[in-house]
DOZA-423900 format. One record per residue (C-alpha): residue number from 1; residue in one letter; x, y, z. Coordinates in steps of 0.05 Angstrom, whole numbers, padded with zeros to 5 digits, always signed. Layout:
<pts>
pt n->NUM&res->A&px->X&py->Y&pz->Z
...
</pts>
This chain:
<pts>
pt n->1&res->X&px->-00856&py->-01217&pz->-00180
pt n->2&res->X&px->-00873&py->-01178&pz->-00241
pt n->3&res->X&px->-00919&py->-01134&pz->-00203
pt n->4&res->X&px->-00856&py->-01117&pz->-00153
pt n->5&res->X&px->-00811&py->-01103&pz->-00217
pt n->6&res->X&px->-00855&py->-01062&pz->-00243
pt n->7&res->X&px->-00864&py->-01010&pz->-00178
pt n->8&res->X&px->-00788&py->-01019&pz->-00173
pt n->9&res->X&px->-00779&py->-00995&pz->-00248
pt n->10&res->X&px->-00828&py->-00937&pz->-00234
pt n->11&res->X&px->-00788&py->-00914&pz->-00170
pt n->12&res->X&px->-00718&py->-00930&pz->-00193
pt n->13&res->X&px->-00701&py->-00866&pz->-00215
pt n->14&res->X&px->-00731&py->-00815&pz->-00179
pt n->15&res->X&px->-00685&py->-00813&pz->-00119
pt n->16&res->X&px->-00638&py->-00798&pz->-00178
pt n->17&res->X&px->-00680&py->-00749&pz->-00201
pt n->18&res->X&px->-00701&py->-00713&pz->-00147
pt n->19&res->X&px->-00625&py->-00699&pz->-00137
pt n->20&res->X&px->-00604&py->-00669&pz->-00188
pt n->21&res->X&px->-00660&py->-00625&pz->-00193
pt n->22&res->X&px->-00654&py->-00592&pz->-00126
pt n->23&res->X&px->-00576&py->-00595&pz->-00123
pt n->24&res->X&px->-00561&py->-00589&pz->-00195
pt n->25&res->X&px->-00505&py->-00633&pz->-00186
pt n->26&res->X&px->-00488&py->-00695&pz->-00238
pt n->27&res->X&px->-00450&py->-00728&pz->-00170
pt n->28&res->X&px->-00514&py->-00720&pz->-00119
pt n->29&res->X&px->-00554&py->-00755&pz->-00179
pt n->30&res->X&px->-00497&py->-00810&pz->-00175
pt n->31&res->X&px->-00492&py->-00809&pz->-00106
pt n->32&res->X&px->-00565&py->-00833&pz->-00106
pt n->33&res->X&px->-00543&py->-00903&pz->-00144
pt n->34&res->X&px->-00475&py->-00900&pz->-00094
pt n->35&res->X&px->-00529&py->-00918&pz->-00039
pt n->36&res->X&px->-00562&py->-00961&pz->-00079
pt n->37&res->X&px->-00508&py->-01004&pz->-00085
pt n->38&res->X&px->-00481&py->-01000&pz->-00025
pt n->39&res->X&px->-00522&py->-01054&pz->+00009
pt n->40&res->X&px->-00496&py->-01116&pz->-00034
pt n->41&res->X&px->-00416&py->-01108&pz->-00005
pt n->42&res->X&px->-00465&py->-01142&pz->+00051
pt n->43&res->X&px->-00502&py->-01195&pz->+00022
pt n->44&res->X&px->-00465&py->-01258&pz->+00037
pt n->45&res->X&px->-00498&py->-01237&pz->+00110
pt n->46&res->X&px->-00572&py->-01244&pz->+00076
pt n->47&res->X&px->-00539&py->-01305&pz->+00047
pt n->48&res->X&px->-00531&py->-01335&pz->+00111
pt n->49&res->X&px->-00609&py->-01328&pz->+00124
pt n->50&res->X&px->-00630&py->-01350&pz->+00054
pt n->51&res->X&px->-00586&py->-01417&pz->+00062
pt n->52&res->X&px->-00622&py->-01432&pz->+00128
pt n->53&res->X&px->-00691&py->-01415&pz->+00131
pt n->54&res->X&px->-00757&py->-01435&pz->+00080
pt n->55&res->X&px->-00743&py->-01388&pz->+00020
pt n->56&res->X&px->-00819&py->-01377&pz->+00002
pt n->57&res->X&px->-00842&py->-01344&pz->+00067
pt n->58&res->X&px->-00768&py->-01304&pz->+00057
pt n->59&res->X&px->-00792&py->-01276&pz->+00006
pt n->60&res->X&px->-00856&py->-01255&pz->+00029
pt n->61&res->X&px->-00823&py->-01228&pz->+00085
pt n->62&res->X&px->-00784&py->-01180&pz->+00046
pt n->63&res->X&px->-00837&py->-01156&pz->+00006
pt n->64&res->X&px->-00864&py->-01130&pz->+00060
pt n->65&res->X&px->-00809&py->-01097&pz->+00097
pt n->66&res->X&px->-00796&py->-01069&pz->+00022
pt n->67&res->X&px->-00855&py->-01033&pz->+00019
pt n->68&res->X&px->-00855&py->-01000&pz->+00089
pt n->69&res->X&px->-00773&py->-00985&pz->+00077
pt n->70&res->X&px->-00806&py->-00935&pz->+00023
pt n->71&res->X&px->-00842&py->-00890&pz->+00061
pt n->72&res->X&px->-00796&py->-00840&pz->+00078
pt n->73&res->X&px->-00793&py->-00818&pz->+00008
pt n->74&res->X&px->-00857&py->-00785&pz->+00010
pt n->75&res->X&px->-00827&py->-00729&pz->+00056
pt n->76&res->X&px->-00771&py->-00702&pz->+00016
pt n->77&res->X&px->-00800&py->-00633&pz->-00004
pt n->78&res->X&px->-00735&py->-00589&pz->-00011
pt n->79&res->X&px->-00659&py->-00573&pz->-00004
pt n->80&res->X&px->-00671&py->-00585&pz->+00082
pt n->81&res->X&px->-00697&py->-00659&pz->+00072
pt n->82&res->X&px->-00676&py->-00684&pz->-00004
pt n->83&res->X&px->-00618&py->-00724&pz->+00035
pt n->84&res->X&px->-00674&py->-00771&pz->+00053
pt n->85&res->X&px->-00674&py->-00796&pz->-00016
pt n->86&res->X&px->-00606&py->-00839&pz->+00007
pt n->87&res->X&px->-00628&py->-00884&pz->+00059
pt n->88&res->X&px->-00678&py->-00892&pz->+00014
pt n->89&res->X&px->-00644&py->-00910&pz->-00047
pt n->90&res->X&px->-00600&py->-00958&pz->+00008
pt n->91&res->X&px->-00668&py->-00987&pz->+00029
pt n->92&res->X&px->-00686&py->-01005&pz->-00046
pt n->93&res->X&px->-00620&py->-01028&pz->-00053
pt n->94&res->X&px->-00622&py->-01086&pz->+00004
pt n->95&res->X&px->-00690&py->-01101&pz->-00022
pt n->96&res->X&px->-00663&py->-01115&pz->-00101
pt n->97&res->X&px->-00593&py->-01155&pz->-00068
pt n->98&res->X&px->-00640&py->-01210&pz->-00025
pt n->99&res->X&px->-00703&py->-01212&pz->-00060
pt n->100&res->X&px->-00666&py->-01238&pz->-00124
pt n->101&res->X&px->-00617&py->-01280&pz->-00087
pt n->102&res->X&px->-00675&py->-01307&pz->-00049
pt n->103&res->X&px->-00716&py->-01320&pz->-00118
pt n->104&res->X&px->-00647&py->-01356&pz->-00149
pt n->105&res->X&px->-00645&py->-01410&pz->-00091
pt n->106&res->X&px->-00716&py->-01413&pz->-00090
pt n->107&res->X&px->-00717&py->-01426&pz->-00173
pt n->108&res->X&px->-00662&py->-01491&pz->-00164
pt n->109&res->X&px->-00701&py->-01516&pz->-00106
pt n->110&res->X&px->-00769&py->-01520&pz->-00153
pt n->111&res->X&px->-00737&py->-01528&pz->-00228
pt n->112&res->X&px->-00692&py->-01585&pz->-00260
pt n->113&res->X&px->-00625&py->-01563&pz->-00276
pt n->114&res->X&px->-00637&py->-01553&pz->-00353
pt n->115&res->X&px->-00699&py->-01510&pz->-00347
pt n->116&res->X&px->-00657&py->-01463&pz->-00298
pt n->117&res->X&px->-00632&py->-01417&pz->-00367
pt n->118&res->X&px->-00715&py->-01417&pz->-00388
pt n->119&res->X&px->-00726&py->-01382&pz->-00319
pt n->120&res->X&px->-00679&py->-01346&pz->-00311
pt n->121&res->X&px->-00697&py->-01315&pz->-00382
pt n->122&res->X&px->-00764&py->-01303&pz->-00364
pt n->123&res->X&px->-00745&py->-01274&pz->-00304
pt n->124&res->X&px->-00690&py->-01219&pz->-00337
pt n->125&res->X&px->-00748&py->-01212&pz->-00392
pt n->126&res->X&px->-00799&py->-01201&pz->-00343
pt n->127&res->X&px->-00753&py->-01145&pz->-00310
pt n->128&res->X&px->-00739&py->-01110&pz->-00361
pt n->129&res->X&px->-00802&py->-01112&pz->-00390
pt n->130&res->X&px->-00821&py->-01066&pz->-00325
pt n->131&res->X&px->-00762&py->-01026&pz->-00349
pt n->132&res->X&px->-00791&py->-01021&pz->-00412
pt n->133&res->X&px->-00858&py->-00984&pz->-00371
pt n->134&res->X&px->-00845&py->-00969&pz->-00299
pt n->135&res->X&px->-00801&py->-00902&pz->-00323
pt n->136&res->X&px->-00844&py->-00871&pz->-00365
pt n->137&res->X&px->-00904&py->-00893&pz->-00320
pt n->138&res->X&px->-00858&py->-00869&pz->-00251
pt n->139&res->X&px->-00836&py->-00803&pz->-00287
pt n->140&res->X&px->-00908&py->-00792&pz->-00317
pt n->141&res->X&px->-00946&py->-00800&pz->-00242
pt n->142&res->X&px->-00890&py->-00756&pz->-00207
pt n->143&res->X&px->-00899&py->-00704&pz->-00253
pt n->144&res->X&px->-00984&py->-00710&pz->-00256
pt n->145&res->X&px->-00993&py->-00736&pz->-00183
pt n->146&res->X&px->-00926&py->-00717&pz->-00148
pt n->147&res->X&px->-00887&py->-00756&pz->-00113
pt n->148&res->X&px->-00934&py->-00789&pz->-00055
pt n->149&res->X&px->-00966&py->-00831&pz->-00108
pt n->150&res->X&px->-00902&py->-00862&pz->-00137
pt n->151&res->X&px->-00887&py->-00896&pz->-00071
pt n->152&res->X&px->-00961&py->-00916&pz->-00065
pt n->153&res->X&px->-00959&py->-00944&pz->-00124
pt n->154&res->X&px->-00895&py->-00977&pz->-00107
pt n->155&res->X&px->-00918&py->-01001&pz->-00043
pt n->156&res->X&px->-00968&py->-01033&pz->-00080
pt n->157&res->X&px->-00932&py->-01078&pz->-00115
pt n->158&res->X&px->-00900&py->-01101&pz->-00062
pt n->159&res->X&px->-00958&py->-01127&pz->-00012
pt n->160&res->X&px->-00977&py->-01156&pz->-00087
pt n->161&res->X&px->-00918&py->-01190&pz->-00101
pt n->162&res->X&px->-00922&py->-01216&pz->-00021
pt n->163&res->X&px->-00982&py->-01242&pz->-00032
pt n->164&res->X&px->-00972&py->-01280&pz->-00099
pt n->165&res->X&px->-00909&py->-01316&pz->-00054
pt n->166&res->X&px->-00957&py->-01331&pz->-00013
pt n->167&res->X&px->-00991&py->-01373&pz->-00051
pt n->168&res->X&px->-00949&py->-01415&pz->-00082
pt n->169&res->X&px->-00930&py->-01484&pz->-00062
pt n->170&res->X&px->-00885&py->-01493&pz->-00012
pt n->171&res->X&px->-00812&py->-01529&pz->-00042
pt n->172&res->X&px->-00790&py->-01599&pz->-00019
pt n->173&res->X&px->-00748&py->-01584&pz->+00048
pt n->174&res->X&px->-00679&py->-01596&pz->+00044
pt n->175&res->X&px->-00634&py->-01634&pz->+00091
pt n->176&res->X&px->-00582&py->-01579&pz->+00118
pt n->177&res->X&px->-00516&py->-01597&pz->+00153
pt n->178&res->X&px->-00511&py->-01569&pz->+00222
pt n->179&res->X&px->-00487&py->-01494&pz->+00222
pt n->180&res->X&px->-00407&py->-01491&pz->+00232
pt n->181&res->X&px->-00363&py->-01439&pz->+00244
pt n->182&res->X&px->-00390&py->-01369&pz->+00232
pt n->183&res->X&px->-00325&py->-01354&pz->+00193
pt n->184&res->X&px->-00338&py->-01412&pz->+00145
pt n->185&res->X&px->-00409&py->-01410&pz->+00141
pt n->186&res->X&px->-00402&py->-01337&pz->+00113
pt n->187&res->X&px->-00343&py->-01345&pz->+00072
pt n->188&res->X&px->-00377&py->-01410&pz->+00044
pt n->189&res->X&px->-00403&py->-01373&pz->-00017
pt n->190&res->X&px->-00335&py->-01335&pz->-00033
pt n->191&res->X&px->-00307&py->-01402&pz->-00034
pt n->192&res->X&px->-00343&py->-01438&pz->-00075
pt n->193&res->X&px->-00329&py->-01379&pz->-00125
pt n->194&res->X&px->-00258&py->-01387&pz->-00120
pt n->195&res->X&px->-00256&py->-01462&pz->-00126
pt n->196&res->X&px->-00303&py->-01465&pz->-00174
pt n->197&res->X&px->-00258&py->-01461&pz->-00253
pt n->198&res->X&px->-00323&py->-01444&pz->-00294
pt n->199&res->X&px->-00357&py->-01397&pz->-00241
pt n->200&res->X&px->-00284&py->-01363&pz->-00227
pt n->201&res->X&px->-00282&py->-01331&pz->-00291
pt n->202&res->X&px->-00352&py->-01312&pz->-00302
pt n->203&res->X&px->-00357&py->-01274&pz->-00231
pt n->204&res->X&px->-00284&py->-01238&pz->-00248
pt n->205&res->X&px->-00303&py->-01216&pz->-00307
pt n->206&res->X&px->-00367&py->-01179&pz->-00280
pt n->207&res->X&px->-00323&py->-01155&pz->-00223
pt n->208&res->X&px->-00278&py->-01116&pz->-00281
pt n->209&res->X&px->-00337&py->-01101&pz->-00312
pt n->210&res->X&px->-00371&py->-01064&pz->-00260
pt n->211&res->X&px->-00305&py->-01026&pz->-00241
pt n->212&res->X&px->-00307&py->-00994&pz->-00299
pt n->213&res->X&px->-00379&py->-00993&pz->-00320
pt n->214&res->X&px->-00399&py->-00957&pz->-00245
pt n->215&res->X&px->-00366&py->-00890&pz->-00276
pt n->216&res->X&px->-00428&py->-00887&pz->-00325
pt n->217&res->X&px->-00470&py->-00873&pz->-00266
pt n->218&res->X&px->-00456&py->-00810&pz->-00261
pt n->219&res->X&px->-00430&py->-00800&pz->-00336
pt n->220&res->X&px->-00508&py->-00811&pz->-00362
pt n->221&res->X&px->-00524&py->-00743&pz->-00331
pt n->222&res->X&px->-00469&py->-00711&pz->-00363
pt n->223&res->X&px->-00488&py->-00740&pz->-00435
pt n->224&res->X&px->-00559&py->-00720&pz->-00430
pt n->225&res->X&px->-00544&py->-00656&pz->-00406
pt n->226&res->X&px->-00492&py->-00646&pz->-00474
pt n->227&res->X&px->-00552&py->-00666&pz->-00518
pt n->228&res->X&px->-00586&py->-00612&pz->-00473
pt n->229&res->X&px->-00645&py->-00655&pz->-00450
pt n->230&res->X&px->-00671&py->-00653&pz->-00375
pt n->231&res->X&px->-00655&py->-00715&pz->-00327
pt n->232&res->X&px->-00716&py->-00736&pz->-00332
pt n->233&res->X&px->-00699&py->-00767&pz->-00400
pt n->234&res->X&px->-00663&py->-00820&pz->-00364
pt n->235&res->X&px->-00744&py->-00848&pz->-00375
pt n->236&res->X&px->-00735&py->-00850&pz->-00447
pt n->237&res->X&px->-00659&py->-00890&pz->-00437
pt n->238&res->X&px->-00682&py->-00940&pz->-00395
pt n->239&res->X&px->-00752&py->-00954&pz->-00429
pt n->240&res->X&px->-00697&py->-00967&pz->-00492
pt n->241&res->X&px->-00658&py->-01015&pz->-00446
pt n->242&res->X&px->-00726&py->-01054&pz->-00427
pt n->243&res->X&px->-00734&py->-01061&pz->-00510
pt n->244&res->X&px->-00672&py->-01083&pz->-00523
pt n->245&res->X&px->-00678&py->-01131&pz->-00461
pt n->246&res->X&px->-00748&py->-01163&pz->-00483
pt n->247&res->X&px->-00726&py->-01168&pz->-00553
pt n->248&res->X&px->-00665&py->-01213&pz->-00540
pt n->249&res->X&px->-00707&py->-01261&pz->-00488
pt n->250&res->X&px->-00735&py->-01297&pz->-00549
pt n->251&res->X&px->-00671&py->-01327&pz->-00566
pt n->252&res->X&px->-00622&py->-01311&pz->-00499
pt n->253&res->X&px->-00639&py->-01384&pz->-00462
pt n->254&res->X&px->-00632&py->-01417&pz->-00529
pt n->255&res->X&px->-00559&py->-01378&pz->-00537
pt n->256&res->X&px->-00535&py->-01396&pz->-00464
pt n->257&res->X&px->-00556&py->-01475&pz->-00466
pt n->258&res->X&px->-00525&py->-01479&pz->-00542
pt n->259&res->X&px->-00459&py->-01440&pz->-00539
pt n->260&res->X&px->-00447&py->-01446&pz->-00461
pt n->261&res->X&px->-00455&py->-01397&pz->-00398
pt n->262&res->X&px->-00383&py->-01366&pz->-00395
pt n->263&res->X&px->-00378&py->-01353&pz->-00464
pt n->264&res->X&px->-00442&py->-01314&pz->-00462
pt n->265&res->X&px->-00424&py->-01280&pz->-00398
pt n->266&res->X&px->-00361&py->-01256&pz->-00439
pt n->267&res->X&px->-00397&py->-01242&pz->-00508
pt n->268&res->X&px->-00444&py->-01204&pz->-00463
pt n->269&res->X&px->-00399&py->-01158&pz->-00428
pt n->270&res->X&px->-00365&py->-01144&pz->-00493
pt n->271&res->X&px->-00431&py->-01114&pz->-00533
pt n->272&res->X&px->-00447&py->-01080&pz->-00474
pt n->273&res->X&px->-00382&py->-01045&pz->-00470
pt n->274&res->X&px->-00394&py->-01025&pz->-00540
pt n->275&res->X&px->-00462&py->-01003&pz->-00536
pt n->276&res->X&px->-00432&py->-00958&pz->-00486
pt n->277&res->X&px->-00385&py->-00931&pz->-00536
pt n->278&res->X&px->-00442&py->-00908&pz->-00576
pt n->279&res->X&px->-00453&py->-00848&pz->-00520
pt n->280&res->X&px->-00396&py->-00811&pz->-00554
pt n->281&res->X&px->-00438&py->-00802&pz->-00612
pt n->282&res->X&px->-00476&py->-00731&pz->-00599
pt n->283&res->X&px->-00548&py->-00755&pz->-00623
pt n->284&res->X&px->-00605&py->-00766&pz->-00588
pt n->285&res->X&px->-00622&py->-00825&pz->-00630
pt n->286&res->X&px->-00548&py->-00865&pz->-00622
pt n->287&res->X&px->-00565&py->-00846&pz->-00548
pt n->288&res->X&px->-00633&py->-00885&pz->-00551
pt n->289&res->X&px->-00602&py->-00944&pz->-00589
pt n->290&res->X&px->-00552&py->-00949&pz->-00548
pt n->291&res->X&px->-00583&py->-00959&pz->-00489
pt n->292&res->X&px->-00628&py->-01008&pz->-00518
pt n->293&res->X&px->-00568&py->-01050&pz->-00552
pt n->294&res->X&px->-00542&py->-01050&pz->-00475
pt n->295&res->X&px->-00615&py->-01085&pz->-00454
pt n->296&res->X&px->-00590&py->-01136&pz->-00498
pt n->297&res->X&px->-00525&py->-01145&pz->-00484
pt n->298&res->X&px->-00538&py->-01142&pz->-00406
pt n->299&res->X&px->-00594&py->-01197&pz->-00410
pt n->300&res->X&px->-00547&py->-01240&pz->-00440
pt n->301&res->X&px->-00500&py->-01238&pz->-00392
pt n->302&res->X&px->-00538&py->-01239&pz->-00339
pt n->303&res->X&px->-00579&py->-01301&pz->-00352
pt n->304&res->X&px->-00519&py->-01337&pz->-00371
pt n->305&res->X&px->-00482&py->-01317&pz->-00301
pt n->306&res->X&px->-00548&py->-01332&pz->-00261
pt n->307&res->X&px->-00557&py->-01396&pz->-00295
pt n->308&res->X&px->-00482&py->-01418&pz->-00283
pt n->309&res->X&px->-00483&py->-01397&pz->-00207
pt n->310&res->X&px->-00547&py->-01446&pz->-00196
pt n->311&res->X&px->-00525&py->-01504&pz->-00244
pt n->312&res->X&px->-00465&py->-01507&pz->-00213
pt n->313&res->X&px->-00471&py->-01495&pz->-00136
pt n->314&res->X&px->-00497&py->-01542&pz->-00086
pt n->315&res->X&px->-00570&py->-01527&pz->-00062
pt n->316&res->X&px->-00555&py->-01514&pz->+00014
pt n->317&res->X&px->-00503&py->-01463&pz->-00007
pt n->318&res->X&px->-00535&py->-01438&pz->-00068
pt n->319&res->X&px->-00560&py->-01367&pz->-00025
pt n->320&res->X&px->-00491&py->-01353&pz->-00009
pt n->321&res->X&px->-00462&py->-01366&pz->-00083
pt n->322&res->X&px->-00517&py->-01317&pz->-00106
pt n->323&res->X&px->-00506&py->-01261&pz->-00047
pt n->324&res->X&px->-00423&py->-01273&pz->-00056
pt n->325&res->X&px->-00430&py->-01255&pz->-00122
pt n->326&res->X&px->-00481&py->-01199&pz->-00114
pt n->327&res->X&px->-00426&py->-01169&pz->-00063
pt n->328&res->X&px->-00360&py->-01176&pz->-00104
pt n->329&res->X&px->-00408&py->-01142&pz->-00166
pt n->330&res->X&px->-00434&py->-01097&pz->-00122
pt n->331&res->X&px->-00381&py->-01075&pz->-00083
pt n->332&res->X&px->-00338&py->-01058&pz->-00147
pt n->333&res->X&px->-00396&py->-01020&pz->-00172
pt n->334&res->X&px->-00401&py->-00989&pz->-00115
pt n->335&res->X&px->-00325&py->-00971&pz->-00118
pt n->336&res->X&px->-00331&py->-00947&pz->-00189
pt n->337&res->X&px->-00392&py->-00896&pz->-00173
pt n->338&res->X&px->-00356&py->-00873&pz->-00120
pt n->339&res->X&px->-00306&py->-00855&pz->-00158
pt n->340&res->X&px->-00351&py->-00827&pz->-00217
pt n->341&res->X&px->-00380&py->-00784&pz->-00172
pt n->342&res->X&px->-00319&py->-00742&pz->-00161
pt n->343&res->X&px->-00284&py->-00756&pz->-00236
pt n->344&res->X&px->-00345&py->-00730&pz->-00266
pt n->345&res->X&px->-00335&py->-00658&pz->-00233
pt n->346&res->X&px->-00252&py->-00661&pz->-00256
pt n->347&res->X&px->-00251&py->-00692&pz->-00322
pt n->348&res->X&px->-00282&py->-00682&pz->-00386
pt n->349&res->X&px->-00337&py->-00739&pz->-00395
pt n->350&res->X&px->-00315&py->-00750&pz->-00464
pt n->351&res->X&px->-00244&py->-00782&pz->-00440
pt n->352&res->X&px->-00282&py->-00815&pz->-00381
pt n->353&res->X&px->-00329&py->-00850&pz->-00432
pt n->354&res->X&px->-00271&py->-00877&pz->-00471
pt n->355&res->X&px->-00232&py->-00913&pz->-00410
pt n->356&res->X&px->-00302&py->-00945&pz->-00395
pt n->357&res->X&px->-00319&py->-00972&pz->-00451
pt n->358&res->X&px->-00240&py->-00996&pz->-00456
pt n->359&res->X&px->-00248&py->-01031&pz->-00388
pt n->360&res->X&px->-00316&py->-01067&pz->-00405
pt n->361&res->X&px->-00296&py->-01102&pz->-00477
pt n->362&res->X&px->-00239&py->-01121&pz->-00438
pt n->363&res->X&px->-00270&py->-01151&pz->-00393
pt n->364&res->X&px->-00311&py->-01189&pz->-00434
pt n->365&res->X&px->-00259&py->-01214&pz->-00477
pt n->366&res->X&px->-00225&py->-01238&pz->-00427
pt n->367&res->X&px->-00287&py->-01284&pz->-00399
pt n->368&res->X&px->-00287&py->-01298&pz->-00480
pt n->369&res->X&px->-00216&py->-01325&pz->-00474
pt n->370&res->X&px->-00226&py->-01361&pz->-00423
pt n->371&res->X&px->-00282&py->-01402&pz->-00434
pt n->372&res->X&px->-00241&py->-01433&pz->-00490
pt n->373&res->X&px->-00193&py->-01465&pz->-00434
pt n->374&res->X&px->-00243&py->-01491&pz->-00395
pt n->375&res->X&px->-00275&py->-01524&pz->-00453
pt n->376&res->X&px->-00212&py->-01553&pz->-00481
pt n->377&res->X&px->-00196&py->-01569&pz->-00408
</pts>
């Protein structure tokens, strides 16, 4: 897996990229992540296959497609084919919602319940430890090499990561109830998020998060530009968001089993929303630190949500739980970028940055809040 993060992390921004610079447009940059998203509003349909078949060879299957799905990228050469870089981007997108909702059932199925926040850790570590070097190492080949040998490289990593699922032992099967109606075996998922009282919170408070949090999509191009740097420091940003992240996985499992997942969902959301703030500041340097405080923040929060889904869902539906979530996240961030994309043109970035960051502590306080109740309850 940590070969396939790191061609992921090398790729990730170059459809983004590649936008902007042959458009000059902040919104065709964003528009680049709008497709990216797009594909989790439809994961509780990958959910339905993860539930049902043997999650291992899933995995290996995806890998695969992954790495072919890439290919098109390789002939965007100017203004008459750069809008190749969106079904791409949608591609990479379907491959990130079901190969990590695929990995979470398949982590329950082989780990006990209280080494689930270890994993998961190691796991958000591991990814943004390729955060850390897959932009500088994507940016630095597509600049040296061009752009054929980023999605070699990336390709690469995926037949590796195929092959290392492959190889490793196949889980103990599970007994699965016969499949029922195709209404309630889709909406199985959603359900057990709303019925749920610790998992209700958690996923509504990401929801809120990532309606307001999608704006910065498009607002990072606007900040870098005002500190009059090229897009291609969004390199430099995200390797800060891979320190930040690695730093905090020495003591993030430790946090989430001590203090509880919800509360750390909320605590995490909040930071984050603050380290956000910190764009407002003109200076390279808050920019940087930032972006890394976000790594942290973002880590916890996400290995405290990740760890709560699987601890508290039932193995045959765990797939669904995972791709439900992955939608309602999604699909507000998919909203929110959406609406970035044309916000970003009409308003100044500064009063954008400002309802943002606003709408994330929020958020996060209110996860915060109400992990209090359901303690007490």
């Amino acid at each position: 897996m940590a070969a396939s993060l790191l061609g992921d992390a090398s790729l990730l921004l170059i459809p983004s990229i590649l936008a902007k610079k042959m458009t000059g447009s902040d919104g065709a940059a964003g528009l680049a992540l709008f497709f990216f998203t797009a594909p989790m509003c439809f994961a509780p349909l990958f959910g339905m296959v993860i539930d049902r078949v043997d999650r291992r060879r899933f995995l290996v299957v995806a890998c695969l497609c992954s790495a072919v799905a890439l290919l098109p990228l390789v002939l965007v050469t100017g203004m008459e084919t750069y809008w190749l870089v969106y079904p791409v981007s949608a591609a990479m997108g379907c491959s990130y919602t079901v190969i990590f909702s695929a990995l979470s059932g398949l982590l329950k199925s082989m780990l006990p319940g209280e080494l689930l926040a270890h994993a998961n850790n190691a796991l958000q570590t591991t990814r943004h430890g390729a955060r850390l070097l897959g932009p500088l190492l994507g940016v630095a080949v597509y600049t040296g090499a061009g752009l054929w040998a980023v999605v070699a490289f990336d390709m690469f990593t995926f037949a590796l990561a195929a092959c290392a699922f492959a190889l490793l032992p196949a889980p103990v099967p599970v007994a699965r109830r016969p499949f029922g109606r195709w209404r309630e075996e889709f909406t199985a998922g959603l359900r057990h998020i709303r019925d749920e009282r610790a998992i209700r919170p958690a996923v509504t408070a990401f929801v809120l998060m990532f309606l307001a949090a999608g704006l910065s999509e498009s607002l990072i191009f606007a900040v870098i530009e005002g500190l009059g740097r090229p897009p291609e420091f969004t390199a430099v940003t995200s390797t800060a968001m891979g320190v930040g992240a690695i730093a905090s996985g020495f003591v993030v499992a430790r946090l989430v089993d001590r203090l509880g997942e919800l509360r750390m969902v909320g605590a995490g959301i909040a930071v984050y929303g603050m380290a956000i703030g910190m764009w407002l500041v003109p200076a390279e340097s808050a920019m940087v630190v930032s972006m890394a405080l976000a790594g942290v923040s973002l880590t916890l929060a996400s290995v405290a949500v990740r760890t709560l889904l699987q601890r508290r869902s039932p193995d045959e539906v765990v797939g669904r739980v995972s791709t439900a979530f992955e939608a309602l996240s999604g699909g507000s961030q998919l909203l929110s970028v959406a609406v970035g994309v044309v916000l970003v043109t009409l308003i100044d970035h500064h009063l954008l940055l400002v309802l943002v960051v606003a709408g994330v502590v929020l958020s996060g306080l209110h996860a915060v809040r109400v992990s209090v109740r359901v303690s007490v309850g």
